[in-house]
Structure formats: C-alpha cells, structure tokens
C-alpha positions in Angstrom: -2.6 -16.8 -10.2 -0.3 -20.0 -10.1 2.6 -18.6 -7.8 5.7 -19.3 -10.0 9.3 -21.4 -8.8 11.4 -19.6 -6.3 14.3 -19.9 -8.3 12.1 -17.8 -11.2 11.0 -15.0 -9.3 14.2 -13.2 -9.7 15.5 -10.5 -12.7 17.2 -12.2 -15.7 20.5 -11.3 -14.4 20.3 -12.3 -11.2 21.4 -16.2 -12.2 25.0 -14.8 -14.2 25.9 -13.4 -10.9 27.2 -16.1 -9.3 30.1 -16.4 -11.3 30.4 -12.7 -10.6 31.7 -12.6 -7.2 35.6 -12.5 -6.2 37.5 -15.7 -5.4 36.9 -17.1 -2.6 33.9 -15.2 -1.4 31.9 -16.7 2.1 29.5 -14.1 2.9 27.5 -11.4 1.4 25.6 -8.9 3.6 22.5 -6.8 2.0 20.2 -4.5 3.3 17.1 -2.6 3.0 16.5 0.9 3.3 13.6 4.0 2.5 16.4 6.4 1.4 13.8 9.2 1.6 11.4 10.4 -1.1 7.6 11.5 -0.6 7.5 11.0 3.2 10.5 12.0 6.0 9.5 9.1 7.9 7.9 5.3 7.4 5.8 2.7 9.1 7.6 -0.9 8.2 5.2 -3.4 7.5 4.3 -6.8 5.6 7.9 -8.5 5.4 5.9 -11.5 7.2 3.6 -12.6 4.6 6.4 -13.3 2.7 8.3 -15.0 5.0 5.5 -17.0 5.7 3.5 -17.9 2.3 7.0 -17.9 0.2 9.8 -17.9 2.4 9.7 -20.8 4.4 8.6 -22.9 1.4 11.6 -25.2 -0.2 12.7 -25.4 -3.3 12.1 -28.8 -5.5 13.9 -30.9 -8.0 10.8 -30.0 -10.2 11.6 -26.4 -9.9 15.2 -26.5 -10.2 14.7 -28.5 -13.6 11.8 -26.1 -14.8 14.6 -23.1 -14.2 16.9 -25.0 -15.8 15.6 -25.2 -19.1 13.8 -22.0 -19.0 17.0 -20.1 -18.4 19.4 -21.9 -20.5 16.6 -21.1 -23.3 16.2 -17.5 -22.1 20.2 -16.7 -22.7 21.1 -17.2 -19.4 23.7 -19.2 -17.4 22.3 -21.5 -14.8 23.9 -22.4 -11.5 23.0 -26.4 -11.5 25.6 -27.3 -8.6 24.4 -24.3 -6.5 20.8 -24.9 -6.9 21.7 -28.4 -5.9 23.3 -27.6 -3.3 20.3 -25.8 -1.5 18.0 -28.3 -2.2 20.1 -31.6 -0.8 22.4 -29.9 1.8 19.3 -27.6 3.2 16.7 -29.4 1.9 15.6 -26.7 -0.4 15.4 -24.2 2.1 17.1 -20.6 1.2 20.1 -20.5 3.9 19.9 -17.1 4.7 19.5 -14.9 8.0 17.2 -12.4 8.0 16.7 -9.6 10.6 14.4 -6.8 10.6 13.2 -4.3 12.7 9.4 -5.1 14.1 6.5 -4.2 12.3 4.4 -1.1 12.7 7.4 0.5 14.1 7.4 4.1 12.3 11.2 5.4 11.8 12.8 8.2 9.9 13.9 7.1 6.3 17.5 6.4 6.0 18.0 3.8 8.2 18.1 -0.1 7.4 15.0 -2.0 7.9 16.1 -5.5 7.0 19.1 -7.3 6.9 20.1 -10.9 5.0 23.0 -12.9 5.1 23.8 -16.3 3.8 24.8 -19.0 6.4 26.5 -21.6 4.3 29.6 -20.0 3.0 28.9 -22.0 -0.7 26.4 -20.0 -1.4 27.2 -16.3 -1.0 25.2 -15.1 -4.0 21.7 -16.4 -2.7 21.6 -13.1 -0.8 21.6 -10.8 -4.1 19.1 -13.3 -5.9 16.7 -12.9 -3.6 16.9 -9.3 -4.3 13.8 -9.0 -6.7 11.2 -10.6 -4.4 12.5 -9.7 -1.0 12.6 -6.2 -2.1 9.3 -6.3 -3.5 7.8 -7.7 -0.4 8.9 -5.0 1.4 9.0 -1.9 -0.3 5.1 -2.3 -1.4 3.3 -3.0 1.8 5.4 -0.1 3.7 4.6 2.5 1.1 1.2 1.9 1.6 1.3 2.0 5.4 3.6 4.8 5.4 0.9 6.5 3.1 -2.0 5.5 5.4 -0.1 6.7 8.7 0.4 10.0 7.4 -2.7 10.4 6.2 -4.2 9.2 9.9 -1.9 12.5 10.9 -3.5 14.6 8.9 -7.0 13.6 9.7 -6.4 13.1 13.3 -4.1 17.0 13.6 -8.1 18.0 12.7 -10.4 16.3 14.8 -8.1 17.5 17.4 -8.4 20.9 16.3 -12.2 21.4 15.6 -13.9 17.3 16.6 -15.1 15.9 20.5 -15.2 13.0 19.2 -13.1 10.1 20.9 -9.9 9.4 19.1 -10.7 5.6 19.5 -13.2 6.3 16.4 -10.5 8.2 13.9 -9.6 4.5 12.5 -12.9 4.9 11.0 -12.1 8.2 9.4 -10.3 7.0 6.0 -12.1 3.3 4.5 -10.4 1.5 1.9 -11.9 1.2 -1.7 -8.9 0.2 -3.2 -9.6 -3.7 -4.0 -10.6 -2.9 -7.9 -7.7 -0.4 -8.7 -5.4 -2.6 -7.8 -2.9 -4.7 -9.8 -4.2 -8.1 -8.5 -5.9 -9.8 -5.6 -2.2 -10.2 -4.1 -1.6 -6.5 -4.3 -5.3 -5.8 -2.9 -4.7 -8.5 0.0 -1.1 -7.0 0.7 -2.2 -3.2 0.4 -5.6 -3.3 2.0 -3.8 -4.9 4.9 -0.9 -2.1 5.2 -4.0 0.0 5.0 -5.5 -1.9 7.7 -2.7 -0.9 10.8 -3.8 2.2 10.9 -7.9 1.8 10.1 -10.4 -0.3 10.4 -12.6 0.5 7.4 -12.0 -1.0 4.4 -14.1 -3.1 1.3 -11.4 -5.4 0.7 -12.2 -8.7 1.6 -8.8 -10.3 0.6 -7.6 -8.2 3.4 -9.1 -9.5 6.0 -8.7 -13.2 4.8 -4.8 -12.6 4.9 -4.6 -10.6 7.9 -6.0 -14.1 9.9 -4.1 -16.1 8.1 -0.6 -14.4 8.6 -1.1 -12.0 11.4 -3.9 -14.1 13.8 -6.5 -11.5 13.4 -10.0 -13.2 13.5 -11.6 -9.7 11.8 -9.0 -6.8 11.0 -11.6 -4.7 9.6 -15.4 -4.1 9.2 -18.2 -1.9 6.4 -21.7 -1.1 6.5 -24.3 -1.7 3.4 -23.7 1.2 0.7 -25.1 1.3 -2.3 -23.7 1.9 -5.6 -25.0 3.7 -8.9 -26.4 0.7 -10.8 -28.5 -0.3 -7.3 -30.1 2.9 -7.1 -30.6 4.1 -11.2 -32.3 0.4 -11.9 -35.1 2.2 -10.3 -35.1 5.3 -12.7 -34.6 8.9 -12.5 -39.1 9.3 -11.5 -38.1 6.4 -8.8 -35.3 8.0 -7.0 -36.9 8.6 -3.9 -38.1 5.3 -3.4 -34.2 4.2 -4.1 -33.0 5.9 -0.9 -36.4 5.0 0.8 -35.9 1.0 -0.1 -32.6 1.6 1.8 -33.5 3.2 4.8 -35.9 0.3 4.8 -33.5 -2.3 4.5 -30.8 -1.2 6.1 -32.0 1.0 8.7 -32.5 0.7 12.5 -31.3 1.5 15.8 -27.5 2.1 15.9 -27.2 1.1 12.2 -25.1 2.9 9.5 -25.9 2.9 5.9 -24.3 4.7 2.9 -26.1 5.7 -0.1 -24.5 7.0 -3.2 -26.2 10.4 -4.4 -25.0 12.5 -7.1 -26.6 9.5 -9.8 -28.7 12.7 -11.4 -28.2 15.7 -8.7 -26.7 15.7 -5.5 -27.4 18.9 -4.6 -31.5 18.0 -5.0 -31.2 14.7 -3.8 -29.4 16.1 -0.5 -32.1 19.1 0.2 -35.4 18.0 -1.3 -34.9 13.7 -0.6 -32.8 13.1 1.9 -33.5 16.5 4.0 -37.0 16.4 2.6 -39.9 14.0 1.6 -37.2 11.1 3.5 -36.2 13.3 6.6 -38.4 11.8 8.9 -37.7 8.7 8.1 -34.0 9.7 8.5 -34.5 10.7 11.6 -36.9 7.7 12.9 -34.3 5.0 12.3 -32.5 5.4 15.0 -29.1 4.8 13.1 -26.9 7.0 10.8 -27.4 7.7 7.0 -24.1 8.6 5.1 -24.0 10.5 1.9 -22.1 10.1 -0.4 -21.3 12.6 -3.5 -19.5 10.9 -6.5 -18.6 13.8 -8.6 -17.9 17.6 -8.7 -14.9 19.0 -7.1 -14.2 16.7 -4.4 -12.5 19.8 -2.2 -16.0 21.2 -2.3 -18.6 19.2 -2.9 -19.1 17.5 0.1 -18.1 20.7 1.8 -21.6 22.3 0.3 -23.5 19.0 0.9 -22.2 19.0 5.0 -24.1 22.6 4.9 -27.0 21.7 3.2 -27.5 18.6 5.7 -26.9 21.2 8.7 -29.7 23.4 6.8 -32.1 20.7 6.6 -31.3 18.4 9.8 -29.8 21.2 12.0 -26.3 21.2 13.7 -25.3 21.7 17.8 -21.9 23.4 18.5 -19.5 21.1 20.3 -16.9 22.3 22.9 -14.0 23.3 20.4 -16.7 26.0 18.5 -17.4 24.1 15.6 -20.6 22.5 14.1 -21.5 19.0 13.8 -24.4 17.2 12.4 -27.3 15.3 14.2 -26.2 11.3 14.5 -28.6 10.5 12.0 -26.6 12.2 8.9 -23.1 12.5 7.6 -20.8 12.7 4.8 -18.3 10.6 3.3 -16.1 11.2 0.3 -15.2 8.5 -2.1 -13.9 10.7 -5.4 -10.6 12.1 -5.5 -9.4 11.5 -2.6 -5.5 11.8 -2.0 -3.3 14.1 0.4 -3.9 16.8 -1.0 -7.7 16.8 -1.6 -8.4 15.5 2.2 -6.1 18.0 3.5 -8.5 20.6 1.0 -11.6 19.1 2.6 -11.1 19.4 5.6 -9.6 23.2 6.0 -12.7 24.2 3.9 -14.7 22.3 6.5 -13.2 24.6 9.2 -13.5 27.5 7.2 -17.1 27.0 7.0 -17.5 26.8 11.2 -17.7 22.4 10.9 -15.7 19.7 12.6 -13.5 17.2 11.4 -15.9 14.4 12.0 -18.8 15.4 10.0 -16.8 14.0 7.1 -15.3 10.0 6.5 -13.2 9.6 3.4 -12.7 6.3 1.2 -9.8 6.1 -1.1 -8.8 3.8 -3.5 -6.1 3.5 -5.9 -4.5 6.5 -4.8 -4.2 4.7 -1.4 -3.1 0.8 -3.0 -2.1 2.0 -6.5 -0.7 5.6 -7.2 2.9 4.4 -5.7 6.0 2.4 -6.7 9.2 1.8 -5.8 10.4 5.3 -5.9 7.7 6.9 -4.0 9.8 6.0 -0.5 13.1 5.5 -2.8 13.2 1.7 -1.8 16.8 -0.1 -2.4 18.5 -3.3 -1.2 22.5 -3.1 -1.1 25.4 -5.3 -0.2 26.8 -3.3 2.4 29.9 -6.0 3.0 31.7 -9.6 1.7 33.9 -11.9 3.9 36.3 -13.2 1.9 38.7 -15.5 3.6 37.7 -14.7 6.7 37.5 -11.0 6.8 34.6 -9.0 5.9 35.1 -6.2 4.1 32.9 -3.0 3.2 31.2 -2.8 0.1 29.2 1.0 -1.0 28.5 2.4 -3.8 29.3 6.3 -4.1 28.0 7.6 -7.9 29.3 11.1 -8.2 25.8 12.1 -10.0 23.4 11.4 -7.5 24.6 11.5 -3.8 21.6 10.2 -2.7 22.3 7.0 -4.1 25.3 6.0 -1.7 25.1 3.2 0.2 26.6 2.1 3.7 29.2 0.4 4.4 29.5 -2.6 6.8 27.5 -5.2 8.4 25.1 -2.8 10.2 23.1 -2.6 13.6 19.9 -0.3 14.3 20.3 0.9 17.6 18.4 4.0 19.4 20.4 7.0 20.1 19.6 10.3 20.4 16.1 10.0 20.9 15.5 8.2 17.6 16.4 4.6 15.8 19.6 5.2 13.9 22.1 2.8 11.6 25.5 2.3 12.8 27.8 -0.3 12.1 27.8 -3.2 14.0 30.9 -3.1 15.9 29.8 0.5 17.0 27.2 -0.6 19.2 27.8 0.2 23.0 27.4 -2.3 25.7 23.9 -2.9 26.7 22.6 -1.4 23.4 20.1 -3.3 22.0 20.5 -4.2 18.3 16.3 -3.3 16.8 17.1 -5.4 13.6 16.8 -8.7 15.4 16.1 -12.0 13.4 13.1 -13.1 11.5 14.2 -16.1 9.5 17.1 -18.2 9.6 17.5 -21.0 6.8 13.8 -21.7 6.2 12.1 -21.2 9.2 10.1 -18.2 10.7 11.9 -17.0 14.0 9.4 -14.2 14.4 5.9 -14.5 14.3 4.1 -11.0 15.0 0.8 -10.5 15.5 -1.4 -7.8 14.1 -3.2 -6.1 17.0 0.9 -5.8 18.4 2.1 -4.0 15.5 -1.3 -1.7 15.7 0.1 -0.7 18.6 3.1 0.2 18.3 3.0 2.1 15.0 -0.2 4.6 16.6 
C-alpha cells in the first residue's frame, strides 16, 4: 500500500488544534505510557521502524498542498504558515526530540516509555499531531512482544519444571503463523518481528525482511517444510499414506525436521496405524524429526492424546526431572487454538499425563498478531507540561470517573530506584542518576540506532 503524506496520517482534529493552544505557548511535552491492562509488566519494542522508514523522512511542498486541499474540503482548518514553516525553516523535517527508553527492555506498566518535545518554539502543536502515528507505532509492536514474552514465561516455568532440554532451544517452542490473520503486510512485518525478540520460529517472511532492514539482522528467524491440508488431500483419502510417505521422502534425512499436518480425515488413525505404523520405520530411518501436527478437536487435549499415542507406538525414556519424552524422531506441535490460556491447558495436562514440556511446540497466529488493540496494554500519549513564556508548567488530566485515566504531571525522567525503573519528574533525579529515556531522534535524524540481537538480549 502507497504510504500516505505525513501531514495526513493524523485524526481529523488533530489540524484545528493549533489554534487551540494558550497564547504565547513554546513547548509542549507528551509522553507514552502502558497504564496497565492485560499484563503487569511490558517488553518495549518497534519505536525504530518508525523512526526510521517514516520519521526521518521530510515533508514536501507536494504534500503540504495535497493536505491542503483535502482538509479544507474535509471541514477542517489547515495550518498553511505552520506547515511552511517546517518544510523551509527545517527542511521538512518534524522538529521534535524524542527519547525512549531502549528496546527489549521489559518494565512494569505505568511508567513512561517515550518522550517528545518540539525544538522550535513556533511550532508547539507538532508534538500532539503526531499523536496518531507515533502512538500507533508504539503501542502495536509492544503489545505483541509483551504478549510473546509472557508467553516465553509460561512455556519456559515448564520446561524447567518437567524438560532437560537446554533453554537455548525454548525460542523454538512458540513459531509464528500469524502472517494471514493479520491486518496487512505492515502489521505482519511489524508483529512477526515483536514476535521475533523472543523466538526464532516464525512463517512470516515480511518479518525477517524488516528485521535486516531496520535492526541489521541478516536472518532473525528460520521454519522447516510443513505441509498443509490441500498438499496432502490432493492425493485422496485411499492415498493418505503415501501423502506422509512422499514427505518423509522429500524432506527427510539426517538431522532434518519436517511437519506434516494430520487430522485431514483422522488424526487419531493417522497417528497409530500411519505414522506409528505402516511409516514407523521409515520414521525412524531418517535420521531427522517428524512433527505432527493435529488441526482440530479440543486443542487442550488433542495433542495431549496424540503425545501418548506416539509414546505407545515409538516408545518414551524418562529424563532426569521424572517425566517422559519422545524418541528424536517424533513430536508434536500445535497450531489450533492456541492463546494463554490453551498453552497454559496443554501443557499442565502434559504433566498430568507423566510428559515433559518439550514433547510439544506451539504455533500461533492471530491470537499472537491480531487478537489485541490499543486497550489490551491500555496505551496513551499525554502532554504532561507547556512552557509558556519561559516557564513550563504541568499539564494532567484527573477524570473523577475513571482514576486510571490520570496522567502525570511534568517533564519526566525514568530513572531506576528501588530495584525497578520508575517515572519521576525531571528535576527529581539525584546526582549521578541516570535518566533510561535517552534520545532517539532529534529534528529528523535517528540518534539511536539499535540493533536486534542487543535488544534480544536484554529483554530475556
């Protein structure tokens, strides 16, 4: 899709309120925060793509003249001699400060993430139009990091409980299936990437073409063959066997993993009579791993039943912890249903039944990119202070029906105290405390340029 003018990506509203402002107004202040919602804490994440693919783009003539028209039409003022402004006193660049607090760092909710100011005092209310796409560009790839890295929690609280296996293979334990229950390529890019600091499984290209081009990561993720439903019922319902047998062929070999899809007619037959019969020497000759995968039934039982049927047919050792885990040539993985909930299901009936944690791989999809919005981390951007005539003063907001819609007050620092990053107002730093909102952007150009394997490690 045609990315639209700058001055365009904003709410209606957004161009009456420069004339909205008190007199002589300099500054305006804003900030970003998760004011709580469905997790107590979040992993902050994907601010620099659009820094770098909008941000540090200028504004034209062309696209001051297109919003022009366009907004006069709509029923909107249009501030001409501001717009002007920008583009031949900065050259179309937005002239505005931006800190934020680093990537992948993982913080309780509550405390300010980002930070904007305008730097040229004739343009105070830049900093509230960018509102609608700064916002945006933040609240949407932290959700669904925030979402991943609790659900990395979860999984890994249970291979530590009942698995052997080395934690350096849990970011294999949840792959992304997201890409076609998303909104758009840009929300499949942006999400699968979020997904992507915490795993390295995922079927979403776009992904991995965005993660090299804005966080220097040559490959950010990797997937194995797997077949789908149409790949294996083009060879009929008489033909099934030689479906899965075509894929062991094709796919199979020494240290190789392949994933077949096997509930087209019945999983439960194609699991004991196929897979752990007329194919289980061929499943065990290949040297590699085969992966079912069930599509349908209750997905906090199903592949439950199918893990024991493999462990029926193929056997199972007993691994230090006193759980049971398959042979390396078969396991599980569960694409259908999949949300908190459901894994969190899976995997205590998995203990219940005597199994470890690792006989199972989950894939997700638009539960993990799509089943969120603004509200799901409470997302908001406020002015938290105006200098007007040299003197900032607060701004808040403090509805008596909701109290947990106040805002702070001040230009604000994040600082650690007490064991844990907290706001504070600026002036109420200490000496020698650092300030963990530090700057990103400052009037068109990228100050901060992180790179992904950094922000993997810090947000473990």
């Amino acid at each position: 899709m045609t990315r639209i003018s700058r001055i365009l990506d904003a709410d209606s509203y957004k161009a009456s309120h420069f004339l909205q402002y008190p007199p002589g107004t300099e500054f305006v202040s804003s900030y970003i925060e998760s004011r709580g919602g469905a997790f107590a804490q979040s992993l902050f994440f994907g601010l620099q793509i659009y820094l770098k693919d909008v941000l540090t783009q200028p504004i034209t003539r062309a696209d001051i003249d297109e919003a022009e028209e366009m907004l006069l039409a709509h029923g909107e003022p249009f501030n001409r001699a501001g717009w002007d402004h920008v583009l031949n006193a900065h050259g179309g660049h937005m002239p505005v400060r931006i800190e934020a607090v680093r990537e992948g760092s993982v913080l309780s909710t509550g405390n300010a993430l980002v930070q904007i100011v305008n730097t040229d005092p004739r343009v105070p209310w830049i900093v509230s139009y960018l509102e609608t796409a700064l916002l945006r560009a933040v609240w949407y790839p932290t959700t669904v990091a925030t979402r991943s890295w609790h659900l990395k929690k979860i999984i890994d609280a249970a291979w530590r409980e009942t698995s052997d296996a080395p934690q350096e293979r849990l970011v294999f334990a949840l792959h992304d299936f997201g890409a076609r229950g998303a909104s758009s390529s840009e929300s499949a890019s942006i999400g699968g990437l979020a997904h992507l600091v915490n795993f390295r499984g995922t079927d979403t290209l776009a992904a991995l073409a965005l993660a090299r081009r804005v966080y220097h990561e040559p490959m950010a993720g990797f997937s194995i063959p797997a077949a789908e439903h149409s790949t294996i019922t083009s060879w009929g319902r008489e033909r099934e066997t030689d479906a899965y047998a075509n894929m062991l062929r094709n796919f199979g070999g020494p240290g190789k993993v392949v994933a077949v899809v096997s509930d087209s007619y019945d999983v439960y037959r194609a699991t004991a009579e196929i897979w752990g019969g007329s194919l289980a020497s061929q499943v065990r000759e290949t040297g590699g791993t085969l992966v079912v995968r069930p599509d349908s039934g209750d997905p906090t039982t199903t592949p439950v039943e199918i893990v024991e049927i493999l462990a029926e047919k193929f056997g199972a050792r007993t691994n230090s912890k006193g759980f049971r885990l398959l042979p390396d040539c078969v396991r599980v993985i569960q694409g259908d249903g999949v949300d908190e909930s459901s894994i969190m299901a899976i995997l205590a009936n998995l203990r219940a039944k005597g199994f470890a944690a690792d006989n199972i791989a989950f894939g997700m999809g638009g539960a993990l990119l799509q089943k969120l919005d603004r509200d799901t981390l409470k997302f908001a951007m406020k002015t938290s202070a105006i200098r007007i005539g040299g003197e900032w003063i607060d701004v808040f907001k403090q509805p008596i029906g909701d109290p947990g819609k106040a805002s702070k007050k001040g230009r604000l620092a994040l600082v650690h105290r007490d064991g844990a990053p907290r706001t504070i107002r600026a002036e109420q730093r200490r000496d020698g405390e650092e300030n963990l909102l530090e700057e990103v952007f400052v009037d068109g150009y990228l100050i901060r340029d992180e790179r992904l394997e950094d922000i993997r490690r810090r947000s473990w």
